[in-house]
mmCIF file of the N, C-alpha and C atoms, coordinates in Angstrom:
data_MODEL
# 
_entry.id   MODEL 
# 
loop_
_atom_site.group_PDB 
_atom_site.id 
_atom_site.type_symbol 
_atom_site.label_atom_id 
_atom_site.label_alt_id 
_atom_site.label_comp_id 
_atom_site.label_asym_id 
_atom_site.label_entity_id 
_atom_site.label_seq_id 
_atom_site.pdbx_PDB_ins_code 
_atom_site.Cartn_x 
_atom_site.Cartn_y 
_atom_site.Cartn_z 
_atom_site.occupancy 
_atom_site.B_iso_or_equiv 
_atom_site.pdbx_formal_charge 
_atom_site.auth_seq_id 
_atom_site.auth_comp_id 
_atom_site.auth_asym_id 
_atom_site.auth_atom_id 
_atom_site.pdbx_PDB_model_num 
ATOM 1   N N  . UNK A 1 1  ? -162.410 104.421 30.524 1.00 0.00 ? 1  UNK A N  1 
ATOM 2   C CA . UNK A 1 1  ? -163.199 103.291 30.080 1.00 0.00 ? 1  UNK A CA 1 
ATOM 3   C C  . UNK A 1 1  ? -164.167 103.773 29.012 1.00 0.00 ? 1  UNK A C  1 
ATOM 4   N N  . UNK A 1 2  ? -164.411 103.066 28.058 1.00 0.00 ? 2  UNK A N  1 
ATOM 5   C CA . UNK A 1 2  ? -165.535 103.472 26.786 1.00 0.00 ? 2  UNK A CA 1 
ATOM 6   C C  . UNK A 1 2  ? -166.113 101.964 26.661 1.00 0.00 ? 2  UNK A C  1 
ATOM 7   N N  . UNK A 1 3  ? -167.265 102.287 26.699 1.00 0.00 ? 3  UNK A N  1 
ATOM 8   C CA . UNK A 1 3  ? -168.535 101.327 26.145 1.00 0.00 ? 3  UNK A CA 1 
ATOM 9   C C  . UNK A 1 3  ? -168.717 101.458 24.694 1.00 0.00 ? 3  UNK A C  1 
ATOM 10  N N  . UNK A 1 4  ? -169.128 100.366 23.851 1.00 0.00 ? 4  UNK A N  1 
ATOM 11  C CA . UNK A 1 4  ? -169.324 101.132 22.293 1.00 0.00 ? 4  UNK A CA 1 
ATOM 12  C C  . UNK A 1 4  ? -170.232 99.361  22.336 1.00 0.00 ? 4  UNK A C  1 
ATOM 13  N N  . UNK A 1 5  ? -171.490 99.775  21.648 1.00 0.00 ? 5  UNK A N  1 
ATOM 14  C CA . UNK A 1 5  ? -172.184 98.671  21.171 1.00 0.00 ? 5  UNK A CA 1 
ATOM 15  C C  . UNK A 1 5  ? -172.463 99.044  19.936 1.00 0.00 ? 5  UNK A C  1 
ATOM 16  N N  . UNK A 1 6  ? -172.014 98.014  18.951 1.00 0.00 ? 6  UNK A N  1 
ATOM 17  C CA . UNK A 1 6  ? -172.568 97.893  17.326 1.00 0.00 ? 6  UNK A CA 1 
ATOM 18  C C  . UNK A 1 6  ? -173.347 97.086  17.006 1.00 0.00 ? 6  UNK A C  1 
ATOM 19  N N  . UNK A 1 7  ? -174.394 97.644  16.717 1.00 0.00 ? 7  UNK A N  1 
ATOM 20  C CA . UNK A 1 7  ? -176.072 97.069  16.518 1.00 0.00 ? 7  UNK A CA 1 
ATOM 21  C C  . UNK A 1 7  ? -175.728 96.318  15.314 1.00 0.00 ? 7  UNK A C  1 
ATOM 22  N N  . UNK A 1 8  ? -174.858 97.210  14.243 1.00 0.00 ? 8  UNK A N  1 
ATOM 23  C CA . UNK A 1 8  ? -174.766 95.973  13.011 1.00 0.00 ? 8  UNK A CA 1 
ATOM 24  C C  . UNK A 1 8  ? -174.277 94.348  13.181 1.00 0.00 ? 8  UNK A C  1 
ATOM 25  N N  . UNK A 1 9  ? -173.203 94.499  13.978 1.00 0.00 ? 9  UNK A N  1 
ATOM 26  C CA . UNK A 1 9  ? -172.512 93.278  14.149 1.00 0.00 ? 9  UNK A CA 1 
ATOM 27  C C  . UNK A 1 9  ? -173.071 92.456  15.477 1.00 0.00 ? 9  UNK A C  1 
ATOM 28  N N  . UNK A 1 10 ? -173.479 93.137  16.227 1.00 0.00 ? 10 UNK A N  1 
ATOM 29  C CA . UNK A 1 10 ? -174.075 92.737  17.571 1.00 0.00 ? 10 UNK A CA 1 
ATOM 30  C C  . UNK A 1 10 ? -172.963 92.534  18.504 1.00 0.00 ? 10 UNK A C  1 
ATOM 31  N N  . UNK A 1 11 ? -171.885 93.518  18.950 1.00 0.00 ? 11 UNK A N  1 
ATOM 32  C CA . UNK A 1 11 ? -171.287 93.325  19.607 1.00 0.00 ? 11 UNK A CA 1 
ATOM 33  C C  . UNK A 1 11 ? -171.117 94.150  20.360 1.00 0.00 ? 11 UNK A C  1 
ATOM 34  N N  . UNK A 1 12 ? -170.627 93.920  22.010 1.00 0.00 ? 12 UNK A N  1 
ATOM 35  C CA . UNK A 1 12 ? -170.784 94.949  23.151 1.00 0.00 ? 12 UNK A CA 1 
ATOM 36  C C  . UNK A 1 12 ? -169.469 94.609  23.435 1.00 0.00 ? 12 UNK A C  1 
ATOM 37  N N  . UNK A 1 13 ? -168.539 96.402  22.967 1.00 0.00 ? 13 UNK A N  1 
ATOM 38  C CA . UNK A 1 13 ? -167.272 96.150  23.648 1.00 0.00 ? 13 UNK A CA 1 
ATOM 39  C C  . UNK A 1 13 ? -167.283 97.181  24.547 1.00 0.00 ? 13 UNK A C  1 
ATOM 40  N N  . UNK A 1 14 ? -166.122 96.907  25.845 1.00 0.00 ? 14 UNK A N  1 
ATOM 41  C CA . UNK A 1 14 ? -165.427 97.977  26.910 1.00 0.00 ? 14 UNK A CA 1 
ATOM 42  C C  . UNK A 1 14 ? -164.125 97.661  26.743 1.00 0.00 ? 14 UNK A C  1 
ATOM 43  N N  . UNK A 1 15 ? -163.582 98.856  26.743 1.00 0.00 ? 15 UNK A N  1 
ATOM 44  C CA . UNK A 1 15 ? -161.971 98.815  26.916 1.00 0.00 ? 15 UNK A CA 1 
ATOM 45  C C  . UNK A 1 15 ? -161.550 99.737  27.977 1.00 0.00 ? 15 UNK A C  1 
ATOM 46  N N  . UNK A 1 16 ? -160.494 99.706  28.779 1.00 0.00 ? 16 UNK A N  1 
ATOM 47  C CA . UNK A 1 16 ? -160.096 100.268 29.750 1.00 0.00 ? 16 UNK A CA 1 
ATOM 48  C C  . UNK A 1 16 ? -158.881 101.230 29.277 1.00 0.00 ? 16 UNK A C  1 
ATOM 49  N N  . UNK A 1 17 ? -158.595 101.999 29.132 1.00 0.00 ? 17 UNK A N  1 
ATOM 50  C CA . UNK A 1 17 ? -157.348 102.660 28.924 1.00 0.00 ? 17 UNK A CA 1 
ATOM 51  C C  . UNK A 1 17 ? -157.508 102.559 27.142 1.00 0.00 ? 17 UNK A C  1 
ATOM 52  N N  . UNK A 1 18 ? -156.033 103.114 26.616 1.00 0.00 ? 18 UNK A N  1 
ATOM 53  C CA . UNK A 1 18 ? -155.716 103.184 25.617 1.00 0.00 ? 18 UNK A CA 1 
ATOM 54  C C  . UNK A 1 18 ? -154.475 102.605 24.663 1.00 0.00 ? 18 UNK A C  1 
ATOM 55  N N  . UNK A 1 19 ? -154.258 101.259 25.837 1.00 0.00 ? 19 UNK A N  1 
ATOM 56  C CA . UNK A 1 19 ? -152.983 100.170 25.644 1.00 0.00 ? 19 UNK A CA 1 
ATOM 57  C C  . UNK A 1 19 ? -153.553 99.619  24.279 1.00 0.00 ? 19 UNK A C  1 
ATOM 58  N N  . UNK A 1 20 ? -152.680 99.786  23.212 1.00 0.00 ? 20 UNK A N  1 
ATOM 59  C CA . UNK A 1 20 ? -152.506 98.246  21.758 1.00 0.00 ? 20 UNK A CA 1 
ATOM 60  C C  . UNK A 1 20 ? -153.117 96.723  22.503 1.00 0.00 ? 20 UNK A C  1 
ATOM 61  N N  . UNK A 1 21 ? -154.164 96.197  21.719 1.00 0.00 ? 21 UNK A N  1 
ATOM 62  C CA . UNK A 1 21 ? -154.592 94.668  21.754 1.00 0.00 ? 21 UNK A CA 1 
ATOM 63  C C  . UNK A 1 21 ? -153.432 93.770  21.170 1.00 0.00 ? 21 UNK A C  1 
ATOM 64  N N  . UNK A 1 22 ? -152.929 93.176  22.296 1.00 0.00 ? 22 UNK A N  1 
ATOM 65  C CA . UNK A 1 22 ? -151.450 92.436  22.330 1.00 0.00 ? 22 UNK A CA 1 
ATOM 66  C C  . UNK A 1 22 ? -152.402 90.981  21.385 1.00 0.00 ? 22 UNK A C  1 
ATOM 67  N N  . UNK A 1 23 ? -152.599 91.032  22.195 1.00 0.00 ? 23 UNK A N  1 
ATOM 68  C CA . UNK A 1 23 ? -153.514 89.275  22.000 1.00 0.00 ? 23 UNK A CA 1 
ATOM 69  C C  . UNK A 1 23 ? -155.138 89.213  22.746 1.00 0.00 ? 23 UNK A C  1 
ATOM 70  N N  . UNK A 1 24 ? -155.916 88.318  21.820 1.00 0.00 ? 24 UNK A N  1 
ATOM 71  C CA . UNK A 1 24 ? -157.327 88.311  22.021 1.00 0.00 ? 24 UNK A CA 1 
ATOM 72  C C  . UNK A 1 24 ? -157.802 86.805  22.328 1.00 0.00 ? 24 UNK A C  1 
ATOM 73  N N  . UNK A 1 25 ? -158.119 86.604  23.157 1.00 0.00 ? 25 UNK A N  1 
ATOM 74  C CA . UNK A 1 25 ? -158.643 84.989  23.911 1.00 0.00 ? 25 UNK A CA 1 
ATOM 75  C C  . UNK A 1 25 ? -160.248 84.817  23.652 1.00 0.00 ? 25 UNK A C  1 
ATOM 76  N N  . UNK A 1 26 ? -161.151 84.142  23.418 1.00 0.00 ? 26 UNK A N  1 
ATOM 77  C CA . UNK A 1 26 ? -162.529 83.642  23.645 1.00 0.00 ? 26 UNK A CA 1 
ATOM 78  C C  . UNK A 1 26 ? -162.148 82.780  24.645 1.00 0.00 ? 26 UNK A C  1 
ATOM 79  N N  . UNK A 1 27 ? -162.954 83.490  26.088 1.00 0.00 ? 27 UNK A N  1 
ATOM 80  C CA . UNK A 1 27 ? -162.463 82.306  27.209 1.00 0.00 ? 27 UNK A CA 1 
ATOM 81  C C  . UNK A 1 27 ? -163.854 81.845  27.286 1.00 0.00 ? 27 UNK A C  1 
ATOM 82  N N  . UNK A 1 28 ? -164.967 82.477  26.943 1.00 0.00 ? 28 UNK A N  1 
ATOM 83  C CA . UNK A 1 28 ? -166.064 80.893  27.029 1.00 0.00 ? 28 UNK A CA 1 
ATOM 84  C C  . UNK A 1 28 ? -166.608 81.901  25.625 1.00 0.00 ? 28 UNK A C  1 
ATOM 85  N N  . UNK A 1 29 ? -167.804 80.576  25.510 1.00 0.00 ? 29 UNK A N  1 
ATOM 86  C CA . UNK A 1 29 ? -168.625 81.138  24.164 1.00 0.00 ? 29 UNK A CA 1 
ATOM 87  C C  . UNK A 1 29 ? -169.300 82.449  24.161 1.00 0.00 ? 29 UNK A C  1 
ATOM 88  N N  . UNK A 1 30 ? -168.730 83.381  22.914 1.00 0.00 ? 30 UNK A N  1 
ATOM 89  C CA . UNK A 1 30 ? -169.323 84.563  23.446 1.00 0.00 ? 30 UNK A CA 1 
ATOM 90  C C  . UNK A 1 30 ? -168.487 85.606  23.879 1.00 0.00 ? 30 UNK A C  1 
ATOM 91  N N  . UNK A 1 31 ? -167.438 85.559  24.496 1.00 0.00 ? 31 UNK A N  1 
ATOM 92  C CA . UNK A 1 31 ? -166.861 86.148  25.485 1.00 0.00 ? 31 UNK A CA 1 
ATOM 93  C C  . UNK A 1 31 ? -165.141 86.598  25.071 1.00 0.00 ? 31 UNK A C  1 
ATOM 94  N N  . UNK A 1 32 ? -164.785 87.457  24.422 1.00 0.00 ? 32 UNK A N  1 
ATOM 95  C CA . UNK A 1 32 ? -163.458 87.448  24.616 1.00 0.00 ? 32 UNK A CA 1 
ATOM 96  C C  . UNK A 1 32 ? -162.569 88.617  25.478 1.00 0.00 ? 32 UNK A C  1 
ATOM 97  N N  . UNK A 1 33 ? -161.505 87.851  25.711 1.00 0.00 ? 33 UNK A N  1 
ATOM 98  C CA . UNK A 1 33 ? -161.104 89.063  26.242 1.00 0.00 ? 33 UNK A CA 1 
ATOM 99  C C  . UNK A 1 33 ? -159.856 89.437  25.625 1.00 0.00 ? 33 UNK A C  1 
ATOM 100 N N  . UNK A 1 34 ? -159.329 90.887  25.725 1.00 0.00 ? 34 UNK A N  1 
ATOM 101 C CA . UNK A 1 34 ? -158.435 91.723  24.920 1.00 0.00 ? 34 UNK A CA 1 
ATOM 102 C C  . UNK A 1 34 ? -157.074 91.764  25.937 1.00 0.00 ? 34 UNK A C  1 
ATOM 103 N N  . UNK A 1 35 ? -155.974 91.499  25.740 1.00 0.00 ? 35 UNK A N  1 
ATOM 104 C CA . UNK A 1 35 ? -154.970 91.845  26.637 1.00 0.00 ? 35 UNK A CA 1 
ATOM 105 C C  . UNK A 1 35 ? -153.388 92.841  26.176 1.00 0.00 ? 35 UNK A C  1 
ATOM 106 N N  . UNK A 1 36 ? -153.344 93.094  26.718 1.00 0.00 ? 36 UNK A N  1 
ATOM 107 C CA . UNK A 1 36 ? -152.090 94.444  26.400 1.00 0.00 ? 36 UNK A CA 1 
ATOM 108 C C  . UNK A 1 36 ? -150.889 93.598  26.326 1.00 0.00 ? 36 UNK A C  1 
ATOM 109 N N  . UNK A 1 37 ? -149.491 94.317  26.174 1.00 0.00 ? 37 UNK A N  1 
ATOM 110 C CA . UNK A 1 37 ? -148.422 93.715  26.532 1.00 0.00 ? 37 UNK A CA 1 
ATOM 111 C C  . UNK A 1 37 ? -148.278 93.021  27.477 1.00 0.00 ? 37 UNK A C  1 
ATOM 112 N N  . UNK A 1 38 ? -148.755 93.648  28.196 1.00 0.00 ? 38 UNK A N  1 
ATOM 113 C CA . UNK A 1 38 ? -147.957 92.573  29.955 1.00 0.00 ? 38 UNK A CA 1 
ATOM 114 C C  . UNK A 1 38 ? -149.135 91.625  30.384 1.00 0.00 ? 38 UNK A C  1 
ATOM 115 N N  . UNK A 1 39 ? -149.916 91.190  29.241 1.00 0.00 ? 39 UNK A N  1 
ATOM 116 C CA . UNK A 1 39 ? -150.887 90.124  29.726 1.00 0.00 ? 39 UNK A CA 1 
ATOM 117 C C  . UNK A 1 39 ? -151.991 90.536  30.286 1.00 0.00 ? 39 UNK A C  1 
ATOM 118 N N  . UNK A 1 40 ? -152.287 91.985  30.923 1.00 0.00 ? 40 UNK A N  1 
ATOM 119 C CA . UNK A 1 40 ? -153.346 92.130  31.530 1.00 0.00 ? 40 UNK A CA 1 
ATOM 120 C C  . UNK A 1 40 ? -154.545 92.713  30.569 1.00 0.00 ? 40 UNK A C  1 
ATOM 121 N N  . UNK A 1 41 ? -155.961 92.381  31.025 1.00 0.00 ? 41 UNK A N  1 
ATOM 122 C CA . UNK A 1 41 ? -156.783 92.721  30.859 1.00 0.00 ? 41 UNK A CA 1 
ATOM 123 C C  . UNK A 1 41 ? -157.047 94.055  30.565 1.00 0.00 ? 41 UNK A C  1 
ATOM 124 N N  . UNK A 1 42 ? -157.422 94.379  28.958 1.00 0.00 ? 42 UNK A N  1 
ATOM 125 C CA . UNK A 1 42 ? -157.901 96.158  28.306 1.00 0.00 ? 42 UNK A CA 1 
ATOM 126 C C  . UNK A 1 42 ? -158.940 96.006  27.959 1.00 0.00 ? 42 UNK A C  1 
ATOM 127 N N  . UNK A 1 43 ? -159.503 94.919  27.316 1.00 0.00 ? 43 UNK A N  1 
ATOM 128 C CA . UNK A 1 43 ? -161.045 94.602  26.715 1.00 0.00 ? 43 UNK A CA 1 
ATOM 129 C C  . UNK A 1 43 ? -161.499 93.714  27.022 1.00 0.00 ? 43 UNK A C  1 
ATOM 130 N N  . UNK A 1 44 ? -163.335 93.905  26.761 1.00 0.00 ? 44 UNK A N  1 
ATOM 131 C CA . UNK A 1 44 ? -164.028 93.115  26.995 1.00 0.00 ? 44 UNK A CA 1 
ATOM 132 C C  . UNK A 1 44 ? -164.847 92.995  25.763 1.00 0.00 ? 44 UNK A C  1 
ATOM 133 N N  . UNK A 1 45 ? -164.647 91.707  25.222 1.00 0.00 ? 45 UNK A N  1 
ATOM 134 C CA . UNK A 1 45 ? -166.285 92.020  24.057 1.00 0.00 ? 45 UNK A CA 1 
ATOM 135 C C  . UNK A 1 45 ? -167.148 90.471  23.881 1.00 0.00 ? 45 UNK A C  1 
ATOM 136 N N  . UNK A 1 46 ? -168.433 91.021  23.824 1.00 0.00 ? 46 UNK A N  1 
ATOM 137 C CA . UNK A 1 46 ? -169.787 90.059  24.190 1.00 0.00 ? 46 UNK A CA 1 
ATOM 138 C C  . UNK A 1 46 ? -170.316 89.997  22.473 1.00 0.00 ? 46 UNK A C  1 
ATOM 139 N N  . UNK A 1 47 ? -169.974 88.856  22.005 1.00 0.00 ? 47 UNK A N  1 
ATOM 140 C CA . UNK A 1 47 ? -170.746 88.364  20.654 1.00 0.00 ? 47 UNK A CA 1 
ATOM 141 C C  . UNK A 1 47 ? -172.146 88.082  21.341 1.00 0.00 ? 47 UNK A C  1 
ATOM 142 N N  . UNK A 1 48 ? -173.195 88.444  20.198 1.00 0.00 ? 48 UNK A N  1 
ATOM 143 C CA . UNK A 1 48 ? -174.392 88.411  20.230 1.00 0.00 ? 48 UNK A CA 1 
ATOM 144 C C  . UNK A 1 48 ? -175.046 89.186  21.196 1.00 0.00 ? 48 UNK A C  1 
ATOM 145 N N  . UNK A 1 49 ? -174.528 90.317  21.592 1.00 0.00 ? 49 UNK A N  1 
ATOM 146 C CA . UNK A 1 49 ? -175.081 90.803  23.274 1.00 0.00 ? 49 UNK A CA 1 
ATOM 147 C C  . UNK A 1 49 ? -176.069 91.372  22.995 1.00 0.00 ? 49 UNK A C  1 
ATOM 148 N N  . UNK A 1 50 ? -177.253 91.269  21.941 1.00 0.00 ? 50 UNK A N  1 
ATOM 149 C CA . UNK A 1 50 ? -178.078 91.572  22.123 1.00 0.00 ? 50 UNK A CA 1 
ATOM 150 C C  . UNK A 1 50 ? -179.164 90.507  22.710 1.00 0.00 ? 50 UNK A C  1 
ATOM 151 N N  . UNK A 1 51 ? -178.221 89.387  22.999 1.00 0.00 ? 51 UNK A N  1 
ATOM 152 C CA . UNK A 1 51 ? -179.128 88.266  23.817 1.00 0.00 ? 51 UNK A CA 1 
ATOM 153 C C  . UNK A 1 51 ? -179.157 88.612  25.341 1.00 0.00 ? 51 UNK A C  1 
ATOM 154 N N  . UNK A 1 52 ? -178.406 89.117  26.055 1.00 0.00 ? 52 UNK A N  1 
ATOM 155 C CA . UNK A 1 52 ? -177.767 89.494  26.981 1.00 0.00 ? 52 UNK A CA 1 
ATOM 156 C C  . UNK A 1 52 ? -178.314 90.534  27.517 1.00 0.00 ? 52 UNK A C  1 
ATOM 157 N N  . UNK A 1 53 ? -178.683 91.903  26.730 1.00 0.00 ? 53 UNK A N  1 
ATOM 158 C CA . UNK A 1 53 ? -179.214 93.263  27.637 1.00 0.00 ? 53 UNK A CA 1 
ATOM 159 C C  . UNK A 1 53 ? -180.233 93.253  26.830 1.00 0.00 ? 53 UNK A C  1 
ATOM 160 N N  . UNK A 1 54 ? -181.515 93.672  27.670 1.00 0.00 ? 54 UNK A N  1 
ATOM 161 C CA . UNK A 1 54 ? -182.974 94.112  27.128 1.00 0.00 ? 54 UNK A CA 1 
ATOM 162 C C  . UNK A 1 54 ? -182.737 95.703  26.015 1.00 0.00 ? 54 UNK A C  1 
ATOM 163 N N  . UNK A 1 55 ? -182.125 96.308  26.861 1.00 0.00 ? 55 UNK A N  1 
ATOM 164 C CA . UNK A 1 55 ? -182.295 97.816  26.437 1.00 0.00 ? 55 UNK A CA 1 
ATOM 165 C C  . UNK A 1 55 ? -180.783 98.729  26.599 1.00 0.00 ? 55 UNK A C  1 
ATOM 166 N N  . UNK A 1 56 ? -179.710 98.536  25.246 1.00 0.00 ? 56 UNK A N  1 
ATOM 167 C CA . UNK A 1 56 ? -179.264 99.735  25.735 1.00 0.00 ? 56 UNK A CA 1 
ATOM 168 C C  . UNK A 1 56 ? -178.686 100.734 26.399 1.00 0.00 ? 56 UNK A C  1 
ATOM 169 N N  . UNK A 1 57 ? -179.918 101.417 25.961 1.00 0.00 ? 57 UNK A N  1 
ATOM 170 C CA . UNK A 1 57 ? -179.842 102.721 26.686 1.00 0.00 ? 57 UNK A CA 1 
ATOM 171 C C  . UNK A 1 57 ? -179.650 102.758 28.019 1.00 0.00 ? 57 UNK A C  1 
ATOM 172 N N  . UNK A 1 58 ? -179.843 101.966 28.848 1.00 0.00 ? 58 UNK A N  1 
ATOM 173 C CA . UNK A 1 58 ? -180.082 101.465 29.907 1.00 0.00 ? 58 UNK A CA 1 
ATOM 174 C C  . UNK A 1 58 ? -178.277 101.769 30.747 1.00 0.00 ? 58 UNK A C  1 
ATOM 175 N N  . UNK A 1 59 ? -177.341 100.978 29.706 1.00 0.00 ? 59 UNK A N  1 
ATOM 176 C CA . UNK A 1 59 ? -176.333 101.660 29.662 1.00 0.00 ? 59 UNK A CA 1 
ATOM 177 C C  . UNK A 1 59 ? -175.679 103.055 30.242 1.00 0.00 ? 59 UNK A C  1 
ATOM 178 N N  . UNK A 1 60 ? -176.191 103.875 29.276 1.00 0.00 ? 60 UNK A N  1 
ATOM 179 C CA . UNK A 1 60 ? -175.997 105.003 29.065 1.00 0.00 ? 60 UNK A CA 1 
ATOM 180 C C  . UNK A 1 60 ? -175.689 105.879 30.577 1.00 0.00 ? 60 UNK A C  1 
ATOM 181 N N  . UNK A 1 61 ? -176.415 105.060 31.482 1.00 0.00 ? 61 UNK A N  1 
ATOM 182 C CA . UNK A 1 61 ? -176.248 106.162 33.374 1.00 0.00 ? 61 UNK A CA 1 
ATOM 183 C C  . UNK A 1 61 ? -175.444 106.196 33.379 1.00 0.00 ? 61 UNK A C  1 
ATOM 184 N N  . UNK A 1 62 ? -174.351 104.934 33.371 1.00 0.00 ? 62 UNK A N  1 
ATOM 185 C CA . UNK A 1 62 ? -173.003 104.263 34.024 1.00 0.00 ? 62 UNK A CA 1 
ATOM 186 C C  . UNK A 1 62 ? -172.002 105.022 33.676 1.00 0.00 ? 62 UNK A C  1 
ATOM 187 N N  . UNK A 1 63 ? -171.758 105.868 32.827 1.00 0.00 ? 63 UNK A N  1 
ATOM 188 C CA . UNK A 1 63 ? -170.737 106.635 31.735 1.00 0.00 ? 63 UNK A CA 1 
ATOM 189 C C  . UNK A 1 63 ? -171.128 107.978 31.428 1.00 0.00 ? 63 UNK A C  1 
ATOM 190 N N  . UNK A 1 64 ? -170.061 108.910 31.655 1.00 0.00 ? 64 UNK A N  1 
ATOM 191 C CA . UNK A 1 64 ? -170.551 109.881 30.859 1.00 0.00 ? 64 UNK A CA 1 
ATOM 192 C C  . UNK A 1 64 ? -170.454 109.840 29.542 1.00 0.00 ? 64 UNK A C  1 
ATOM 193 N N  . UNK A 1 65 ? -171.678 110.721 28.644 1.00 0.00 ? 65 UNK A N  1 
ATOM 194 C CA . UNK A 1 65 ? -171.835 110.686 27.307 1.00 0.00 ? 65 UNK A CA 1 
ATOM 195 C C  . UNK A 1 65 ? -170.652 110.253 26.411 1.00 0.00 ? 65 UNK A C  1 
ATOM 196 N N  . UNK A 1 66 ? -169.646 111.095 26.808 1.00 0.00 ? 66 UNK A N  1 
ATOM 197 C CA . UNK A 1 66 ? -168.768 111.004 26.318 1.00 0.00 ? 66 UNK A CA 1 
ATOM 198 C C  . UNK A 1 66 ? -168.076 109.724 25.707 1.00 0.00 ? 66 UNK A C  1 
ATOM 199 N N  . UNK A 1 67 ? -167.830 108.803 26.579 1.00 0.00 ? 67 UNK A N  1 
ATOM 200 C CA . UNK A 1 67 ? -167.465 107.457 27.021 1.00 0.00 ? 67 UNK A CA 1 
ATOM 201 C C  . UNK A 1 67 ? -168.375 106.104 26.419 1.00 0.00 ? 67 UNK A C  1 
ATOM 202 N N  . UNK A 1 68 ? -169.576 106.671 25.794 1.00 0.00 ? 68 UNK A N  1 
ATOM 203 C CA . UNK A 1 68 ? -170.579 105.478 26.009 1.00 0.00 ? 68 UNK A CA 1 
ATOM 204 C C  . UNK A 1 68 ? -171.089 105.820 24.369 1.00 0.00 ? 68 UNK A C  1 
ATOM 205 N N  . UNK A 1 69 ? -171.006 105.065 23.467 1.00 0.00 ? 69 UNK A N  1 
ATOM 206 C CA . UNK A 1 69 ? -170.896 105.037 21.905 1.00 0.00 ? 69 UNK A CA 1 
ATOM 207 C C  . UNK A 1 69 ? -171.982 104.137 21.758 1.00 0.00 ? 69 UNK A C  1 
ATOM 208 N N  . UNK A 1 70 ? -173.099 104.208 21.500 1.00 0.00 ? 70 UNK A N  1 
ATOM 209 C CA . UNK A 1 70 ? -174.427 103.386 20.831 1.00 0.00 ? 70 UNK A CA 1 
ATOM 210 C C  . UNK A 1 70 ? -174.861 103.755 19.268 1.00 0.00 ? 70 UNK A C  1 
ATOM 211 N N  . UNK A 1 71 ? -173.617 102.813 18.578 1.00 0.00 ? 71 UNK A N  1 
ATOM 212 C CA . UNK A 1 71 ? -173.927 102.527 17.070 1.00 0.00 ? 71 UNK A CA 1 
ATOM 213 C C  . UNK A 1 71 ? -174.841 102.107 16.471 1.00 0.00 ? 71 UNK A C  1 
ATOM 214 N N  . UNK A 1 72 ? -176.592 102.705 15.930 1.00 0.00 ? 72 UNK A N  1 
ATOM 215 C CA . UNK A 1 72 ? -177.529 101.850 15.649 1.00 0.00 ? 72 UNK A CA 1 
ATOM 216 C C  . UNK A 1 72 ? -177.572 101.892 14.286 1.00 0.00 ? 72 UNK A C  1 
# 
């Protein structure tokens, strides 16, 4: 799993694995999700998520370094 938030664009993505984005849905405002070949769920990404989390860094416990990408 990798976290990556881009401060330029304001977007908070997670992806699970390293499957090709088959197809991409907005299932509510804000919200899309990424799906592989066989339909299932690889991504997650939050337009505007800087409405959404106070801080971040805050992030950063959940993951090792490695895994967790904060683009400012």
């Amino acid at each position: 799993m990798k976290i990556k938030y881009d401060q330029e664009v304001d977007v908070l993505r997670i992806l699970w694995g390293n499957d090709p984005i088959e197809e991409s849905d907005e299932e509510q405002a804000g919200v899309i999700l990424d799906y592989n070949e066989q339909g299932k769920v690889i991504g997650l990404e939050i337009l505007q998520a800087s409405e959404q989390v106070d801080d971040w860094k805050d992030l950063e416990g959940f993951l090792p370094p490695e895994r967790f990408v904060l683009d400012t």
